[in-house]
C-alpha positions in Angstrom: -52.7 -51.5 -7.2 -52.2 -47.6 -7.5 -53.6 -46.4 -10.6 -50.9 -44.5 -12.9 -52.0 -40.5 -12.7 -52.4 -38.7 -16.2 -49.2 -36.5 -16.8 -49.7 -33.0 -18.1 -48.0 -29.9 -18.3 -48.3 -26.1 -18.2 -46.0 -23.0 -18.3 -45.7 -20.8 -15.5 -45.0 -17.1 -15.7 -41.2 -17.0 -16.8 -42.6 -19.6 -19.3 -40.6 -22.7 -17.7 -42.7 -26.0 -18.3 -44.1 -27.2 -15.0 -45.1 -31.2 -15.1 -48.4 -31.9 -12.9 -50.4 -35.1 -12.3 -54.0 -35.8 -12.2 -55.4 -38.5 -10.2 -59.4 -38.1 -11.6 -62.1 -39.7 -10.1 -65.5 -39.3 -12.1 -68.2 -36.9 -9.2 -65.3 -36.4 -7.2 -66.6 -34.4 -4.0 -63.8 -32.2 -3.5 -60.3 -31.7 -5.0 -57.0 -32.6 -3.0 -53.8 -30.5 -4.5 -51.1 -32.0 -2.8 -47.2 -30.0 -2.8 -44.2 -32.1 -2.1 -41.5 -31.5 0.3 -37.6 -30.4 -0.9 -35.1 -32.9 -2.6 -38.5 -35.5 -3.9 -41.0 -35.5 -6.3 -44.9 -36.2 -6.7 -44.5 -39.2 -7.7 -43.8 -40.3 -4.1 -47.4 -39.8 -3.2 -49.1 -42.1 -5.3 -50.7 -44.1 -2.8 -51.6 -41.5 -0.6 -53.9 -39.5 -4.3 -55.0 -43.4 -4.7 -56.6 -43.4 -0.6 -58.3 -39.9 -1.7 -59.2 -41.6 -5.6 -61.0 -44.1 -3.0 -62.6 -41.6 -0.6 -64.1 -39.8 -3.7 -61.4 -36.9 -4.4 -59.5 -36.0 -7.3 -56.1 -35.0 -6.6 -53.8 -32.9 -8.5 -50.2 -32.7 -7.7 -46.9 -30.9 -9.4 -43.3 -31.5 -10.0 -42.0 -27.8 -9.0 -39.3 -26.5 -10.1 -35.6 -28.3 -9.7 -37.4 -31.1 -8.9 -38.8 -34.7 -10.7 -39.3 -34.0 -14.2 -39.8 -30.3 -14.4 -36.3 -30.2 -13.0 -34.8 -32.6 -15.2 -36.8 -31.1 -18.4 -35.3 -27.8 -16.7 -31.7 -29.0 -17.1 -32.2 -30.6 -20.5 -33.3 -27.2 -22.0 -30.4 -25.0 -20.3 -32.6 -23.5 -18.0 -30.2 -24.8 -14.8 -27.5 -26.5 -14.2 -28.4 -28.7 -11.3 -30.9 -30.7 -9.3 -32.9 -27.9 -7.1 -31.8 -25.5 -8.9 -35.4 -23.1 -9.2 -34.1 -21.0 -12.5 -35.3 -17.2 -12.9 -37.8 -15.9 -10.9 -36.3 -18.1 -7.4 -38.8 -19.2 -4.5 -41.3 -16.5 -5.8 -41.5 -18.2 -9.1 -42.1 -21.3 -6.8 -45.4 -20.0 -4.9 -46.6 -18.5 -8.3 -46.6 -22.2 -9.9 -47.9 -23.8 -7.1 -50.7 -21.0 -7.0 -51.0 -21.4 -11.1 -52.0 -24.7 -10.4 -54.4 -24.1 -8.0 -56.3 -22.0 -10.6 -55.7 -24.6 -13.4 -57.7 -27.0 -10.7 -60.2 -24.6 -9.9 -60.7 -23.8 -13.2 -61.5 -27.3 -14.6 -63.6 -28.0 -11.5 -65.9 -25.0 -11.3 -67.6 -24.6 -7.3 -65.7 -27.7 -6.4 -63.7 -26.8 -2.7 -59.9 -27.5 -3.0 -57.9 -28.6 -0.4 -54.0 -27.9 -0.2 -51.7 -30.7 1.3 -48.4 -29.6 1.8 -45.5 -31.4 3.0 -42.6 -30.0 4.5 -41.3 -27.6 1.9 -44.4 -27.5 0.4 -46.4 -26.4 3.9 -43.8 -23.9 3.7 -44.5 -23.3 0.3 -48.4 -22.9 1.3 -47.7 -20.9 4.3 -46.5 -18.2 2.0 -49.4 -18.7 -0.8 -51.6 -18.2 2.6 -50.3 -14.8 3.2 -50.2 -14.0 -0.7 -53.3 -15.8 -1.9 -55.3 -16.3 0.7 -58.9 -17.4 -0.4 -56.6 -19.5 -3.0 -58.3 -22.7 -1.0 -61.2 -24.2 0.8 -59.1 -26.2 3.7 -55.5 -26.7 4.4 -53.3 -29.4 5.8 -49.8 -28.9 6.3 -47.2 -32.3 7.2 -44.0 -32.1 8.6 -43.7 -28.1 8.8 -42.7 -25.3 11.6 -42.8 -21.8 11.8 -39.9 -20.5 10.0 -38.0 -17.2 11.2 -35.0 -16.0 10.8 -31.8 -18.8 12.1 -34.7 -20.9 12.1 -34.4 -22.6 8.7 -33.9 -26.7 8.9 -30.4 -27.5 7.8 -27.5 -29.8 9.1 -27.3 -33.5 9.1 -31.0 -34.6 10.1 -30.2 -38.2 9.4 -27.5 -37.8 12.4 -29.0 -39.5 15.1 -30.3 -42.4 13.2 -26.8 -42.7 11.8 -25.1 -42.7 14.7 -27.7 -45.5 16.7 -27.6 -47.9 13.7 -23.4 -47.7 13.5 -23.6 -48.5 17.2 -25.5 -51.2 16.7 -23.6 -52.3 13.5 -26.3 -52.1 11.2 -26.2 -50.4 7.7 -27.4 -47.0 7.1 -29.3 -45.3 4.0 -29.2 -41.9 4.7 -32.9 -41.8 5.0 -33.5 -42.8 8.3 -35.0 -39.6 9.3 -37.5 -39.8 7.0 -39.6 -42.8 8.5 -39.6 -45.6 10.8 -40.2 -48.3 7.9 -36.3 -48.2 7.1 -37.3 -49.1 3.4 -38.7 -46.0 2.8 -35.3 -44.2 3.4 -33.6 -47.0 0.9 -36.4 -46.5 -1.9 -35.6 -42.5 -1.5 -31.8 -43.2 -1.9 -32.0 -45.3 -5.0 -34.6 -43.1 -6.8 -32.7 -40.9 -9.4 -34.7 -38.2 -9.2 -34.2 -37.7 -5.5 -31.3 -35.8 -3.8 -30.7 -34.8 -0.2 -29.8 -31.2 0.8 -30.9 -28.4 3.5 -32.8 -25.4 1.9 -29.8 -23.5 2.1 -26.9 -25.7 0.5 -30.0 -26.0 -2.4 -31.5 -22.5 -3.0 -29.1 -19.7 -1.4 -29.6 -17.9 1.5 -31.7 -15.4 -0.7 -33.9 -17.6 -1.9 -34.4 -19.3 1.8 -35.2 -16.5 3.4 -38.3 -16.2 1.2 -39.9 -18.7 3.3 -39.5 -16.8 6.3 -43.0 -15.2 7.8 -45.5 -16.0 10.0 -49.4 -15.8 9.1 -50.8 -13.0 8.5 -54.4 -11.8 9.5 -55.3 -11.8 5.8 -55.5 -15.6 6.4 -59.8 -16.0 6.6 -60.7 -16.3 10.7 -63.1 -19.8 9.2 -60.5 -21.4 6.6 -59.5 -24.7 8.6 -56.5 -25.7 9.3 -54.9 -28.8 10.2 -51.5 -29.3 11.4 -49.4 -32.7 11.5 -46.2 -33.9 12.5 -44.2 -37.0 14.3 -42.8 -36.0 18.0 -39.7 -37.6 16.5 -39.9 -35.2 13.2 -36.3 -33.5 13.4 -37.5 -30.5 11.3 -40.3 -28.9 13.1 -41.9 -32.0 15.8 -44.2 -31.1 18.5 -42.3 -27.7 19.5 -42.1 -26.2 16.1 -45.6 -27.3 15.2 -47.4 -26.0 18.4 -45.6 -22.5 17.5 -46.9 -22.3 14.1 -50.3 -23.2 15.9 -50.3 -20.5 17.7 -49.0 -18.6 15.1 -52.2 -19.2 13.0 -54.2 -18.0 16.3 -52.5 -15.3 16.3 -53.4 -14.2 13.3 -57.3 -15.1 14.2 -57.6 -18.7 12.3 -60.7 -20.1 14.4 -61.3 -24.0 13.0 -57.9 -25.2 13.7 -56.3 -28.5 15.2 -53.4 -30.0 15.5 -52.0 -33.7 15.4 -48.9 -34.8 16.8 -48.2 -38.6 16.0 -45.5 -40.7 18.8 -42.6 -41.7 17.5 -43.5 -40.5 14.0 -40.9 -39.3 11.9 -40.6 -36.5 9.0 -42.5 -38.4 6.5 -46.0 -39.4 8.0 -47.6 -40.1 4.9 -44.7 -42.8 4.3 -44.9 -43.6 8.7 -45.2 -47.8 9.7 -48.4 -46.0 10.0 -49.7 -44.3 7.4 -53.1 -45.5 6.9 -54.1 -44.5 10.4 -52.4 -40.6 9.3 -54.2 -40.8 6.2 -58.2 -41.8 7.0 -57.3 -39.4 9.8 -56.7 -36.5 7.3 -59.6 -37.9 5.0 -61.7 -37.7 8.0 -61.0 -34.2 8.8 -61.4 -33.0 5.6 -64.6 -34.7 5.5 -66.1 -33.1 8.4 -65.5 -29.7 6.7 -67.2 -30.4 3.7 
């Protein structure tokens, strides 16, 4: 049974309450601060802080803003109007609470090494506190990401293909089948309230979107490892758009870095038929580094 993390709360630098979990584990080795992908919330990755609880890692992870409950605490107050809505301050504000956290963590856990997990829009997230912040972390793992340039940016239907094999075949669809091959994954994600499904660019603005642009910069430390991972059937970034960002990070001089691409996995690999073998494969990795 997944232990329930503690819920806590800080305010960032526009003052907008920001709700973070902790996952503690008493000695914990190393700490995992995980950053969730667009339209979900932290919540979603309780079983993957509970397989780092076991491996002897805290984990830290935040609602950010227009999202779980710092985007509903967001509407309640007047702040915004809507789901994914990020209030004053846009994606900017976004990096700076993702990179408040990080100092939160590194401030209760003095000479510990932190390690970012981002998925999705939040390895998009971390390749920007990369090029801002760039000692911000000890190792990095970004899931389901690309490199993002301009006309680039993942929008459109991504459930399209699923949709249109499972009407052919009669079946019922979710929405979510993009998402992962165990179809209840897309069903759970559908029925959860504080989910919603829209590209970065119906959700943010093209303003705000095109804040996620960039590729690494050589301020990025040559030894901070990287890993990369993705599903070849991933319909945001796969094996093409993950290879490119790989070399991107070559590029600009990244030395310990490795990428994993997993058959027939989809977006979310963490939530993949199978996720065990993605996660002990990340734990491992992580391990080798300490």
């Amino acid at each position: 049974m997944t232990a329930l993390p503690l819920v806590r709360s800080f305010n960032d630098s526009f003052n907008v309450p920001i709700t973070f979990y902790e996952w503690p584990v008493t000695n914990p080795k190393a700490i995992v601060q995980i950053a969730h992908g667009l339209g979900e919330h932290a919540r979603r990755y309780d079983h993957v802080a509970a397989a780092f609880n076991r491996a002897g890692f805290s984990v830290y992870a935040d609602d950010h803003r227009g999202h779980g409950e710092t985007g509903l605490q967001m509407i309640q107050a007047g702040t915004t109007k809507n789901k994914g809505n990020l209030g004053p301050g846009g994606m900017t504000a976004v990096f700076k609470q993702v990179h408040q956290l990080g100092q939160l963590i590194k401030d209760e856990n003095p000479n510990l090494p932190i390690i970012f997990i981002g998925h999705s829009w939040g390895s998009m997230i971390g390749q920007r506190i990369l090029d801002r912040w760039p000692s911000d972390y000890a190792a990095v793992v970004l899931s389901g990401s690309t490199l993002l340039l301009p006309g680039v940016l993942p929008s459109g239907n991504f459930n399209k293909k699923y949709a249109a094999q499972r009407k052919a075949a009669g079946l019922p669809i979710s929405g979510g089948e993009w998402l992962s091959r165990d179809l209840k994954v897309g069903e759970r994600f559908a029925v959860d309230p504080r989910n919603f499904v829209e590209s970065a660019l119906q959700v943010f603005g093209a303003v705000n979107a095109a804040k996620l642009y960039g590729v690494p910069k050589r301020t990025v430390p040559n030894a901070l490892p990287i890993l990369l991972i993705a599903g070849s059937d991933d319909v945001i970034g796969g094996e093409k758009g993950n290879l490119k960002l790989a070399n991107a990070f070559a590029k600009a001089g990244v030395k310990d870095l490795e990428t994993i691409i997993y058959q027939d996995g989809r977006h979310e690999l963490f939530n993949e038929i199978n996720q065990d073998e993605v996660i002990a494969d990340v734990i491992d990795w992580i391990n080798e580094r300490l």
